[in-house]
N, C-alpha and C positions, 0 to 999 in steps of 0.2 A: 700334398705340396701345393702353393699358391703358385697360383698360374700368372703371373705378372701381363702377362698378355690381352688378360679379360677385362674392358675398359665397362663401367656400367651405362646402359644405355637409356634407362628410365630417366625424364626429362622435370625437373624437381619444381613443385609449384614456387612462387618469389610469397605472394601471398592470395588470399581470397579476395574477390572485390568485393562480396558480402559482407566481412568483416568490419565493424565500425572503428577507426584510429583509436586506439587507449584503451579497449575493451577486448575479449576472452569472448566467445559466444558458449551457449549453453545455461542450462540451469543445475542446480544441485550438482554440477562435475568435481572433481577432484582437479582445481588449476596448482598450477605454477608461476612464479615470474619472478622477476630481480629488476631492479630498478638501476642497480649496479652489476657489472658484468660479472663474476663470479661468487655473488654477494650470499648464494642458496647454498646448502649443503647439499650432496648426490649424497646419495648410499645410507646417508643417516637423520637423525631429528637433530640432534643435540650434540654437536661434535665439543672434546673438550677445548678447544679456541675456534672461536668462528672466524671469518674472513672479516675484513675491516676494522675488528673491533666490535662487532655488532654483540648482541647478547640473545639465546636462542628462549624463546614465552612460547608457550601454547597455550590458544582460547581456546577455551571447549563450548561448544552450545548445545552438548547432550551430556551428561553422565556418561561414564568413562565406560561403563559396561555397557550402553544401550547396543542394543542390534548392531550390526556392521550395518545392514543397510537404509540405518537411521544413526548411525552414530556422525554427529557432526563438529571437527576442532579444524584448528590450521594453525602451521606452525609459522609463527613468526620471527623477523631477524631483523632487532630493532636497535636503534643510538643507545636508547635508557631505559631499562625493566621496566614492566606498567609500576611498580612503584614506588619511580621518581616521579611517576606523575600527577601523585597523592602529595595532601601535607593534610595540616590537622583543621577538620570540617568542619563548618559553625552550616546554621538552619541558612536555607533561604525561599526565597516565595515568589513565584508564578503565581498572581494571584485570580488566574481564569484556566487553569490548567487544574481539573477535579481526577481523580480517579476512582473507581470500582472497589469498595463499596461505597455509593455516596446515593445514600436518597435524600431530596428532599419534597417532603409531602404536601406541603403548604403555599406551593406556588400556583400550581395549575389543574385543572379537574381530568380526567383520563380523558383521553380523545384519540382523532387522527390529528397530527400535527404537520404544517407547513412554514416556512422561514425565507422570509426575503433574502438576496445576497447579503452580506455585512457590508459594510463601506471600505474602501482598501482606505490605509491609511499612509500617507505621505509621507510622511519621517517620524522617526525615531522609536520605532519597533521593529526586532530581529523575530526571526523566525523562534523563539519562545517567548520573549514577551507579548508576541501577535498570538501564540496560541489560544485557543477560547474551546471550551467544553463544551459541548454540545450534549452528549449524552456515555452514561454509565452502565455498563452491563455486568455483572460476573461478579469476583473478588479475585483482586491480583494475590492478596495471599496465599490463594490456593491453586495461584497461577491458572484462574479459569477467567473467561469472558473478556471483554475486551470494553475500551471508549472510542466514541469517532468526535474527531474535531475537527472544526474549520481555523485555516491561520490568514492572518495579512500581516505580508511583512514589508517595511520600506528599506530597510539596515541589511547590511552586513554585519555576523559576527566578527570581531578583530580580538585576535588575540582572546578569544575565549572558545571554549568548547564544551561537547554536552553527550553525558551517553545515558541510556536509560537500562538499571538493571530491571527492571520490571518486565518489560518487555518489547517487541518488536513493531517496527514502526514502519508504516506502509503509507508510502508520500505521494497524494495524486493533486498536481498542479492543476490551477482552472485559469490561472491568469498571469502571468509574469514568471520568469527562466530562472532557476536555481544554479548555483554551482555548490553540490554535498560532497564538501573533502573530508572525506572517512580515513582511520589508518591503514584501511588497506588499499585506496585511490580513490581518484576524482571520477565524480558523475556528475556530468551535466544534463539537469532535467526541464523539459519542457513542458508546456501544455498537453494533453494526450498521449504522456508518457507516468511512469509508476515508476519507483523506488523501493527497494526494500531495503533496510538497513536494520540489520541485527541484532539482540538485547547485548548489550554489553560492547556495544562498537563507536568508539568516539568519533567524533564530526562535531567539524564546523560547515555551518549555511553560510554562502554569499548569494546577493544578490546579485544577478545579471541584468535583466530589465525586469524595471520594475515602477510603481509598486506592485505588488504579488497579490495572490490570493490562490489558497486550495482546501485539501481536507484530510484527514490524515486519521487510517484509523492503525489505533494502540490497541495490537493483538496480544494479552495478556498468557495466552497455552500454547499448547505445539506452534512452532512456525510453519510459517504456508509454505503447500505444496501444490505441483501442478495434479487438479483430480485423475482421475479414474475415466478413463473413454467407455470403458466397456464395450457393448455393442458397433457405438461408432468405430473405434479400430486405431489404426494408430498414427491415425492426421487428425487435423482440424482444430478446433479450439485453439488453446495457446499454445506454440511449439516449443520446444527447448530452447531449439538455435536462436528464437528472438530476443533472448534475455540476454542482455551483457553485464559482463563482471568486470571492474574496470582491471588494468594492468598496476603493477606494484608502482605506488609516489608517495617521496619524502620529504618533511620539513626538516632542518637541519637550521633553527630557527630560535636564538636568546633573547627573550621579552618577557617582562612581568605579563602573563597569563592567569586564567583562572579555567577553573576544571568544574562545571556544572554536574551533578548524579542525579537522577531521578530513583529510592527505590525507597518500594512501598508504599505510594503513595504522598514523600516527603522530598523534597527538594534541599539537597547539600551543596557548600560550595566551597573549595579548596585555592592556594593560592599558590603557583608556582613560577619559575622563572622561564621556560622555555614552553617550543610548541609539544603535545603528547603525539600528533600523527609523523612520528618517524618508522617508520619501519620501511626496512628498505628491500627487502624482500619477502617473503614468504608463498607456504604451498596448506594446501587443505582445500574444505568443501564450506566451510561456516566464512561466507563473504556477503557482502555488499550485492546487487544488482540493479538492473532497471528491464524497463520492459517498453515498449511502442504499441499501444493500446491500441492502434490503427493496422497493428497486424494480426490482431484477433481475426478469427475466421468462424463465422456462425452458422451454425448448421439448424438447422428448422424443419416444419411439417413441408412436404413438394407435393400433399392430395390433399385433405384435409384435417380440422381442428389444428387447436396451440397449444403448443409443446410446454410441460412448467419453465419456469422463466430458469431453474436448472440446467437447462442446457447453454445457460449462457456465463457459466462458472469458468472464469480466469485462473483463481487461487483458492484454496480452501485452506483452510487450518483445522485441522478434526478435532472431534473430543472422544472420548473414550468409548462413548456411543455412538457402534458401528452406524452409518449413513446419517449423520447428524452431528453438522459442524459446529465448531465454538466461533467459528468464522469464515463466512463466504465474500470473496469479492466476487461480483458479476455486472457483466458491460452489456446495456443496450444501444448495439452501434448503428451507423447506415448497414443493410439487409433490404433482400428480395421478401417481399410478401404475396405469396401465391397457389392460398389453400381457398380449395374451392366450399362449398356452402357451411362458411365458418365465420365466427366470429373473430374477426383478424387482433383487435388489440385484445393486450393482458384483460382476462375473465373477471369478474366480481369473484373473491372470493377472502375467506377467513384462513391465517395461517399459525402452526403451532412456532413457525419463525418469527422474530423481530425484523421489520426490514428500515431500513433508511438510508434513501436515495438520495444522491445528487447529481444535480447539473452540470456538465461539462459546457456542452455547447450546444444550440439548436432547441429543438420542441419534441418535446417527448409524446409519443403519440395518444398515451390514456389521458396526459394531462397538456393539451392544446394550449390552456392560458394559465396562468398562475404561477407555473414549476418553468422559471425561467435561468439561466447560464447565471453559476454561482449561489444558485439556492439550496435548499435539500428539505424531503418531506421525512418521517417518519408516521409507518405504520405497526404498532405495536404486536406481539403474538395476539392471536385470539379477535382483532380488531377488525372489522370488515373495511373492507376498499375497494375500488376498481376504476375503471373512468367514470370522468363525470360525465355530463350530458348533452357536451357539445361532441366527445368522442365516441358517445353510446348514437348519439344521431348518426352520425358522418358513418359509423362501420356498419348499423344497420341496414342503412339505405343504399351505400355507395355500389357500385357494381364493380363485379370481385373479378377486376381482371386482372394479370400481375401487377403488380407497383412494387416501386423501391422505393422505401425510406429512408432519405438522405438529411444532412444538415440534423443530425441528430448523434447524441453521445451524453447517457447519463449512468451510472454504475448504482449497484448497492450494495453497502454491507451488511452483511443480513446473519442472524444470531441464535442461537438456542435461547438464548435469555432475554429476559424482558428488558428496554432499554429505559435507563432512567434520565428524567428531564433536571439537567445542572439551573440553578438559581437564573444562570446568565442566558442560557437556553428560552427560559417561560420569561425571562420581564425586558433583556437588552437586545436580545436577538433580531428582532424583526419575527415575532412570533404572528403570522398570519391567522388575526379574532376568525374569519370568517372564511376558512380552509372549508369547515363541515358543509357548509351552505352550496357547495359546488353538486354534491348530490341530490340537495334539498328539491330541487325543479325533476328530479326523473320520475314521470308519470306513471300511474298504474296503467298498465295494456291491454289486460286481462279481459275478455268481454265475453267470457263460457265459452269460445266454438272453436273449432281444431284449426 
């Protein structure tokens, strides 16, 4: 029998002051939300009338059979089925936007490559007509490998929108504030902040301030996950809690629109009367997020030697070969440096990985001049690199007491596959002739005595 007399005495939190306004904390959770107060279904997917009026879709972003814990859908509770959000497609063309497989051979000879910022541009490029290819890895047909590109954009989209069945897209800002309204909410991104937005999830870009500029790599396989700690244990790197997912928001929005697809490397475009991001609530684990790059937490050598630059993996995307990604993001941020009789910068060496870095902000410590905020170098599998000779001096000599590397922040996306150089990459890019030359000056030292 209830005892009417037993009042409860636990004291209920209002909310977390952690929490950022419009966002969900965690990665890969299973969220919830309603943008309207009873707009979700309890108890079921698919009730036979939903609340509002709404119509109940499920995205799936794994095969319906995969593992439970990799299978990824969410169900959503939208104005108009995805498709009303369809009509009938004619071609259309990005025409600096390449995809995998794309080689061309006849541009430029193998090398180490480096590339000045691009110029941001002032008006009248949105966030896909600014796209620019940089480079090709994989083939999205076989849904392997991926592209990185850099974007400047001065525009707003209006009344258009863009989702890419190919694959997923990983948005890292270097210069001007985003606002990416996906259908399942708004994320406002900054500089030092990352985006992931899912194959098959519409959004439109606005700008906030701007012009803009970033880089953006098109992960064509598995979507990223946070790695494997291992040994380390279960902190450090990137935590779950810093990824936000944004809360459910709707367009309820009549306007001649147009609906951009990206698949297989072609570009479609449809033409409809209203906005596609309605959905006014939904639950699953296949969502949108962001991340605050400045919450990485890097772990390193505290005796001696450097750790592979591995330990400084954000997100991976694996491939089917155990310990060996189809794609790594990895951040070199400010960090303590404080191994004793070692060579403190990144080592010379030859990798079976493709790597290509970019500049966020500050001076990266192997490369002191050249790899400046808005650039990016690649070094291809199998290609040697290391610092050049102003950073081989300075670590040689310098006296190894601790220091901290501050005013610094450059990431990479690094690859099983060999990455390939787009037309616009070798001739428009700001393709730096005399990158090689940075080693040319490192002396022989050698003189036979121990």
């Amino acid at each position: 029998m209830e005892n009417s007399a037993v009042k409860p005495r636990m004291i209920r939190a209002k909310a977390s002051d952690g929490t950022s306004a419009g966002y969900m904390p965690g990665f890969g959770n299973d969220f919830e939300t309603e943008a309207l107060a009873g707009a979700l279904p309890q108890g079921q997917n698919s009730p036979q009338h939903c609340a509002y009026g709404l119509y109940a879709e499920q995205l799936s972003g794994t095969p319906f059979t995969a593992p439970r814990r990799r299978n990824e859908r969410t169900w959503c509770y939208r104005i108009r089925p995805s498709v009303k959000h369809s009509s009938r497609y004619r071609r259309f063309s990005l025409r600096y936007w390449k995809t995998a497989p794309h080689i061309v051979d006849d541009v430029v000879s193998l090398g180490q490559y480096r590339w000045d910022p691009l110029p941001l541009e002032e008006q009248g490029t949105s966030f896909l007509t600014g796209m620019r290819t940089i480079t090709t890895a994989g083939d999205v047909n076989t849904q392997t490998g991926m592209a990185a590109h850099v974007y400047v954009v001065s525009d707003s989209m209006v009344d258009e929108y863009f989702y890419s069945a190919d694959s997923e897209l990983l948005i890292v800002p270097q210069e001007g504030q985003l606002r990416i309204c996906t259908e399942l909410g708004t994320i406002d991104l900054a500089p030092y902040e990352i985006a992931i937005i899912p194959r098959g999830m519409l959004m439109r870009v606005e700008v906030v301030t701007g012009p803009g500029r970033g880089f953006v790599c098109e992960n064509y396989g598995s979507k990223f996950e946070l790695p494997d700690r291992g040994p380390i244990g279960a902190n450090c790197l990137a935590n779950a809690r810093d990824f936000k997912t944004p809360v459910a928001c709707f367009e309820d929005h009549e306007a001649p629109s147009r609906v951009i697809v990206k698949w297989c490397g072609g570009f479609h475009v449809c033409d409809i009367d209203h906005s596609p991001l309605d959905v006014v609530a939904w639950h699953g684990n296949y969502a949108p997020c962001k991340y605050n790059l400045e919450t990485f937490s890097p772990v390193g050598a505290i005796l001696f030697d450097h750790p592979d630059p591995s330990i400084f993996t954000v997100l991976t995307a694996p491939s089917a070969i155990s310990g060996t990604a189809n794609v790594d993001l990895i951040l070199f941020r400010d960090r303590w440096s404080v191994a004793e009789h070692t060579f403190r910068p990144p080592w010379y060496h030859k990798n079976i990985m493709s790597e290509l870095m970019g500049n966020l902000h500050g001076i990266y410590d192997a490369k002191p001049e050249g790899f400046v905020p808005g650039g990016l170098s690649l070094h291809n599998m199998m290609l040697p690199h290391g610092p050049d000779r102003v950073a081989f001096e300075s670590a040689t000599s310098a006296e190894l007491k601790p220091a901290k590397l501050e005013n610094t922040m450059s990431f990479m996306f690094e690859t099983r596959f060999p990455q390939h150089l787009t037309r616009f990459a070798a001739e428009e890019a700001g393709l730096q002739s005399d990158y090689i030359d940075c080693w040319q000056s490192l002396e022989k030292r050698f003189d036979g005595s121990p």
